[in-house]
N, C-alpha and C positions, 0 to 999 in steps of 0.2 A: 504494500500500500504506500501511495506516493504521495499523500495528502489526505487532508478529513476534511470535506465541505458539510459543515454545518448550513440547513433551511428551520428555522422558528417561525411556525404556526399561533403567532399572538402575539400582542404589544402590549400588556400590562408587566404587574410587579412581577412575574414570575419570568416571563420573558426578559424581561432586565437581569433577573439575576443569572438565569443562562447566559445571559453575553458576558455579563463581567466573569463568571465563571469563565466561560472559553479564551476571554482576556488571561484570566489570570494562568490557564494551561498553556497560553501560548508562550510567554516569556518565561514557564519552567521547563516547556517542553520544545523550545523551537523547529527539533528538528520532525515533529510533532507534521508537522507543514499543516496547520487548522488555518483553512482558509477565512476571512470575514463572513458571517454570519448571513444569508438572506435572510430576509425578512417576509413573511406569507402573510397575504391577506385573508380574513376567512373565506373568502370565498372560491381562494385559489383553487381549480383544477388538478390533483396531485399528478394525476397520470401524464398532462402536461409536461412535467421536469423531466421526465425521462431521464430516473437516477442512475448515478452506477453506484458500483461500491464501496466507493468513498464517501457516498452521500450518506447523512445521519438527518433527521428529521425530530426536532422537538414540537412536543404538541403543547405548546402553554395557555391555548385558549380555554374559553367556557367548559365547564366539565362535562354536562351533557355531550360534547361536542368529541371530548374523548376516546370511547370506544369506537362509533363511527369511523372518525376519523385515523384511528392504527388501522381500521380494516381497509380503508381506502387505501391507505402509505403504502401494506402489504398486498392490495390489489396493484397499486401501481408500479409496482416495481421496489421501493424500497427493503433495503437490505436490514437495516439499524433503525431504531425509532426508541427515543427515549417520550416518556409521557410524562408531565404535572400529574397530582395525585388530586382527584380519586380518577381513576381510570374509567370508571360507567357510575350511572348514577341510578340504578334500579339494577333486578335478577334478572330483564329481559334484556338490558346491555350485557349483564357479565356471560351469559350466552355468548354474544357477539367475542368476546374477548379469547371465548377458548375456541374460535378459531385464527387465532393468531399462531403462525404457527416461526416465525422469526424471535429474535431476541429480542426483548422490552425490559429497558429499566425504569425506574416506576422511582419518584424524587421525594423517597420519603427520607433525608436525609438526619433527622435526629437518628437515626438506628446507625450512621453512618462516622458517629462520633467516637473520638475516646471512651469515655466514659460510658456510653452503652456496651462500646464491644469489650471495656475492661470487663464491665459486670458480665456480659456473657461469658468471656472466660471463666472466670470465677466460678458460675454457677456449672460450666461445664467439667472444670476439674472437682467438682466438692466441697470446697472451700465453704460450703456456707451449710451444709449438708441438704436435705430435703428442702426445699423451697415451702414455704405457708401459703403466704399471700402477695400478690403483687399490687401495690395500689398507689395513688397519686390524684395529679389534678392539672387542668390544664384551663387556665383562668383566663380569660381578655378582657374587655370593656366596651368594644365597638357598639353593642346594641344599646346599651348603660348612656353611655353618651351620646347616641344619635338619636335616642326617647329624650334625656335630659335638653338638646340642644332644640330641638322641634325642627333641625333638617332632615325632611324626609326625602332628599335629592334621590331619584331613580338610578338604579345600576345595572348591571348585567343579572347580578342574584335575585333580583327581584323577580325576573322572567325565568317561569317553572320551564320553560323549552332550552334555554340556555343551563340553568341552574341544577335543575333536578327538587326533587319534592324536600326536599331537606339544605338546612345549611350550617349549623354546628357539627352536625352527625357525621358530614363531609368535609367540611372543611380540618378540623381538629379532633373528633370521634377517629379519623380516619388514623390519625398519628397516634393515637393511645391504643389502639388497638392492635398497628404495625407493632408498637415496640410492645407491646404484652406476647402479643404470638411469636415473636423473637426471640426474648427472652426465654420463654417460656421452651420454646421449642416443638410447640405440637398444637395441634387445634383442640378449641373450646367444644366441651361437650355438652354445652349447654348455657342459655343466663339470658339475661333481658336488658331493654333500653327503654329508659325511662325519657321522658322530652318534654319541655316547658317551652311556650311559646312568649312569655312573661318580658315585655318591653320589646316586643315586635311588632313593626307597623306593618306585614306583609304576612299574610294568613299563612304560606307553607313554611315562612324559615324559622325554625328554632331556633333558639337562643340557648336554650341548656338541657345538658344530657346526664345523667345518671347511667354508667357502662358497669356492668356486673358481669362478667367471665367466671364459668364453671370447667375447671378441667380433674383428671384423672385422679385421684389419690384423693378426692375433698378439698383438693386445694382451689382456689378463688382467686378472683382478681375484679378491684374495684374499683372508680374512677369519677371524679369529678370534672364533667368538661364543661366550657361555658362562655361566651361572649357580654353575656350580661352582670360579670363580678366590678362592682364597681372601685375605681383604684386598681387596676390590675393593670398588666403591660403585657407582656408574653413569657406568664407565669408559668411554666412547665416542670411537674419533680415526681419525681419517681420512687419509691420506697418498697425494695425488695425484701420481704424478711422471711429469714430464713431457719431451722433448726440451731443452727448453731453462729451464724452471725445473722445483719441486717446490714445493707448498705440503702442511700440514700444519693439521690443527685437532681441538682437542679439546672434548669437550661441557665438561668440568668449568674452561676458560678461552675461552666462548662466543664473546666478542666480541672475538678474536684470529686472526688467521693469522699462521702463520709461514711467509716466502717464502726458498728456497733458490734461489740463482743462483751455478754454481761453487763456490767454496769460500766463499760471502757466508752469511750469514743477516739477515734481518731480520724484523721483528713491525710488521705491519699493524693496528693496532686500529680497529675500527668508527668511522666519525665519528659526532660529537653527533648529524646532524644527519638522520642515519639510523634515523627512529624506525619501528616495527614495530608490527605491529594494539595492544599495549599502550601504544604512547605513551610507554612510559619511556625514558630516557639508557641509553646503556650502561653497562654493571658494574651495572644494579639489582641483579642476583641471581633476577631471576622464573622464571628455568630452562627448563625445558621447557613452562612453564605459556604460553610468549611463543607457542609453534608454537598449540597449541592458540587462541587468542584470536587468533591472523594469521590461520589457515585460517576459523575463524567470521565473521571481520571481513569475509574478502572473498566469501565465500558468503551472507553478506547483503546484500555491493552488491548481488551477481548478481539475490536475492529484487526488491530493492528495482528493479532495471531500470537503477540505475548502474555506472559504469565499473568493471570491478577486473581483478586481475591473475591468473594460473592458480595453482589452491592442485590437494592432489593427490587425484583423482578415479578413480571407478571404474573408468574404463578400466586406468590405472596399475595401480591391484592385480590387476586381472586378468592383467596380465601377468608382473607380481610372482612370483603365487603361480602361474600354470601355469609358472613357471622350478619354482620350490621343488618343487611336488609333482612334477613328473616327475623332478627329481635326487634325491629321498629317496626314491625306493623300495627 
């Protein structure tokens, strides 16, 4: 391979952070040869590009527009297609998905981090023995302050054809869920979603979810997600506990675990020398922009035919979200 031409399907926030991603791989990876980025309108024709194999296709637009749209990429010729998370937005898209039959990485980059894949280890070597519980919270304010402000400016979520019937459930249910079944390592055999529509001006988008996971042994996993916590920014923490230790981690102190053993605590902090698809030191500050640029990083060894490590893939969300949509009905 003699180049990667990146095409982005969308001009919002997430489309931004795929470019500066691609930025930031091109000057670690020069010889990389990532061409500038085309930019797709929704309405583009995909069959039109007439890809070859260096073409990569991001889909960052409207979620609805997701699963559709890998099926087109891989009707048209497309070889590589990374997707925005959630990948379909009902049981009758995730259909569409399992016939995908090319590679898809899927940008749920919290799982992507130090500190989720420390704790996997961990739980993977024993260190903590039997796992309990895994539970957490994943707090914003968007809907808290656009009820307090009385701007009810129209967007794309508003429109159930774009959107899909839900919008905490998808938007951030989707990432508590990735990283529980990650974690966790196997599917839920069971558990319910709870959903409040409480400071919503638009009758399908929720504003807060109650997530409860049932898996094998009695063990549970339970979760606070929400757009409606007032005073919250992008409050995300995790708290795994365990038989014989507990660790905890928050998005807003990345590069930290806190390990409980008895009545002990301690703080693990990332080593130096532990760098991720961005190459920076820990405490940079790159935030969530680090998952996005890991999971690109290693979806290009793949293009490339070199080594890499598992970033998280279509199969994953499909089980993701046939947890979600059969508990929210």
């Amino acid at each position: 391979m003699s180049g990667i031409q990146p095409y982005i399907l969308g001009s919002g926030a997430a489309s931004k952070a795929i470019q500066n991603s691609l930025s930031v791989l091109d000057v670690l990876h020069p010889d990389w040869g990532i061409r500038k980025p085309i930019l797709l309108k929704r309405n583009t024709k995909l069959s039109d590009l007439k890809p070859n194999n260096e073409a990569v296709l991001f889909l960052a637009n409207p979620h609805a527009l997701h699963a559709p749209g890998l099926l087109e990429a891989q009707e048209a010729g497309f070889s590589w297609l990374i997707s925005e998370k959630p990948s379909a937005v009902s049981l009758d898209q995730v259909s569409l998905l399992k016939q995908i039959k090319i590679p898809v990485a899927v940008c749920h980059g919290y799982r992507q981090t130090w500190a989720i894949q420390k704790i996997k280890q961990m739980l993977s070597n024993g260190e903590l023995g039997s796992w309990i519980t895994i539970e957490g919270r994943y707090w914003q304010s968007s809907a808290a302050q656009k009820k307090l402000s009385g701007n009810f400016q129209k967007n794309w979520k508003d429109n159930q054809s774009l959107s899909g019937d839900f919008d905490v459930l998808l938007d951030l249910g989707t990432h508590w869920v990735d990283l529980v079944m990650f974690l966790a390592g196997e599917n839920p055999t069971g558990g319910s979603v709870w959903r409040s529509y409480a400071n919503s001006d638009v009758a399908h988008r929720d504003t807060y979810n109650m997530i409860l996971m049932e898996f094998s042994e009695n063990r549970r996993s339970f979760a606070s997600v929400s757009k409606t916590v007032h005073g919250s920014g992008n409050d995300l923490e995790i708290h795994v506990i365990g038989e014989k230790k507990s660790i905890s981690w928050k998005f807003l102190n990345p590069d930290e675990l806190v390990i409980g053993e008895g009545n002990q605590k301690n703080t693990l902090n990332r080593p130096d020398d532990s760098l991720l698809g961005s190459q920076q030191y820990p405490f940079h500050g790159m935030g969530w922009l680090e998952g996005y640029i890991e999971i690109i990083k290693q979806y290009f060894m793949q293009m490339r035919g070199e080594k890499y490590t598992p970033y998280p893939n279509l199969n994953d969300q499909i089980r993701n979200l046939e947890f979600l949509f059969k508990q929210a009905k």
